[in-house]
C-alpha positions in Angstrom: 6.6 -13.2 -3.8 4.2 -10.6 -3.9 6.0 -8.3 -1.6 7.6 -6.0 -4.4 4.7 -6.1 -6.5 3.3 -2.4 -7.5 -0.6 -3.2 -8.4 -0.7 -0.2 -10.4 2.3 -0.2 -12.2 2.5 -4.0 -12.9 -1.3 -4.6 -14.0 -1.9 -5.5 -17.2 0.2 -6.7 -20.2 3.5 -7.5 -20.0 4.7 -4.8 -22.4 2.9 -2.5 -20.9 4.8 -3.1 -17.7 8.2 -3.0 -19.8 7.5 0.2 -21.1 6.2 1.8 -18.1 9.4 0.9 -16.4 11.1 1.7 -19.5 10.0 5.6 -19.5 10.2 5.8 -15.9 13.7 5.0 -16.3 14.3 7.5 -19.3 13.0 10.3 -17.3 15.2 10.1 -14.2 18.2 9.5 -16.3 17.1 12.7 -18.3 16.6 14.4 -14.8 20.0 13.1 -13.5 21.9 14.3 -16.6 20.7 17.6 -16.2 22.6 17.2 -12.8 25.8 16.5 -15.0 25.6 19.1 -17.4 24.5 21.6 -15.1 27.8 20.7 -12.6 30.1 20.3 -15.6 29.3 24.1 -17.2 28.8 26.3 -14.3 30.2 24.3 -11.2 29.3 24.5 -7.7 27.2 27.8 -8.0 25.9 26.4 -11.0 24.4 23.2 -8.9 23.5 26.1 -6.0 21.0 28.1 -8.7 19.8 24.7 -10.1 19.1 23.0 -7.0 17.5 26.5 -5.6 15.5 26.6 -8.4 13.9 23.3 -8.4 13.4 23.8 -4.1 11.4 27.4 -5.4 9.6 25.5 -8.3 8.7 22.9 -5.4 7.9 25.4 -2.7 4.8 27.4 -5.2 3.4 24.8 -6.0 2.6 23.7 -2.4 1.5 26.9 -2.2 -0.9 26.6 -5.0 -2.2 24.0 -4.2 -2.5 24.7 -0.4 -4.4 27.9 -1.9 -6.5 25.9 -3.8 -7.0 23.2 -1.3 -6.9 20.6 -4.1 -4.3 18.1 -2.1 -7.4 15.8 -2.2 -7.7 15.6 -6.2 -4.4 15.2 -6.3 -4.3 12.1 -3.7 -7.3 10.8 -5.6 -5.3 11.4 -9.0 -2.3 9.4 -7.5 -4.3 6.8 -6.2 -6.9 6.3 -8.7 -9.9 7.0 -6.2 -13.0 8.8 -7.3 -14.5 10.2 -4.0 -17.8 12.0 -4.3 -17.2 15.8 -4.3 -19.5 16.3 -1.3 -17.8 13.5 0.9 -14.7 15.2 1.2 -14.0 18.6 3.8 -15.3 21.4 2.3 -12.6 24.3 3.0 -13.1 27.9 1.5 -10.6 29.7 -0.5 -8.9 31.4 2.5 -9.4 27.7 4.8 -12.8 28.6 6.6 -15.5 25.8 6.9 -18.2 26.3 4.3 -21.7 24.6 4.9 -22.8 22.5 1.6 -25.5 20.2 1.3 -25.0 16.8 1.2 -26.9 14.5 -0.6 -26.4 10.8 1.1 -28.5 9.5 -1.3 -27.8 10.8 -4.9 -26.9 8.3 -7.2 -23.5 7.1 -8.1 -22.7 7.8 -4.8 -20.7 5.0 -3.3 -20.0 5.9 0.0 -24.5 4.6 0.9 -23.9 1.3 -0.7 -21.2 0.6 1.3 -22.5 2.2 4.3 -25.8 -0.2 4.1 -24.1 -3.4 2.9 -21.8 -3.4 6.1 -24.3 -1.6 8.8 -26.9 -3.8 7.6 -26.0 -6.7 9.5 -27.8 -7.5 12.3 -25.5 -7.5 15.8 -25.4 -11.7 16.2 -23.6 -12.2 12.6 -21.4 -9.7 13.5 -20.6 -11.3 16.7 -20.3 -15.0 14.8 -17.9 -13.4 12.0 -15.8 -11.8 15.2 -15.5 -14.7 17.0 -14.2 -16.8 13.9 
C-alpha cells in the first residue's frame, strides 16, 4: 500500500516522520485559529480585511517572483532538484531571451552523463529492450 506514501515526507526515521506530521499539524491549526479569533473580534468585515490581506500578501509575491523569474529555484527548492544553472531558460529581468554560454561539458554537470549513458546505445539494443 504504497499509494499514500509521500517519499519526502516519510523517509527516514520514524520520529522524524512523527514530528514532521506533528509540526505540519501545529501550523495549520495555528493558521485556522487565526480564522477563529479574527471572526470572533471583528466579524464578517473582520474575515473580509483578513482574507483580502492574505489574497494581496499572495498576489506580490507572484509578482516578485515573476519579476525575478526564480519560479525555477523555487520548483527545484520544493522538489529537491539541483539543475545546473545553465540548463535552465535564461530570461532577463524584464522576460527577454538572453544569450549565455553553455558549457555541456563542465564538471558536475549531470545532464552529459545522462545524456551519454542513454544515447550511447547502439540502435539494435534499443530495438531488443523495446520489443521486451
Amino acid at each position: 500500500m504504497h499509494f499514500f506514501r509521500v517519499d519526502c515526507i516519510l523517509e527516514g526515521a520514524w520520529y522524524l516522520t512523527w514530528l514532521t506530521s506533528f509540526v505540519g499539524l501545529a501550523l495549520l491549526f495555528v493558521y485556522g485559529m487565526w480564522f477563529g479569533i479574527v471572526y470572533r473580534r471583528w466579524n464578517v468585515i473582520g474575515m473580509a480585511v483578513f482574507i483580502a490581506g492574505q489574497v494581496i500578501v499572495l498576489l506580490a509575491a507572484t509578482l516578485l517572483t515573476t519579476r525575478a523569474d526564480a519560479w525555477a529555484s523555487i520548483g527545484d527548492f520544493f522538489t529537491g532538484s539541483q539543475r545546473h544553472r545553465a540548463d535552465r531558460r535564461s530570461r532577463g529581468p524584464r522576460g527577454r531571451a538572453v544569450r549565455r554560454r553553455v558549457h555541456h561539458d563542465a564538471p558536475g554537470n549531470r545532464l552529459t552523463s545522462r545524456f551519454n549513458n542513454t544515447h550511447a546505445r547502439s540502435a539494435a539494443a534499443t530495438k531488443r529492450d523495446f520489443h521486451r
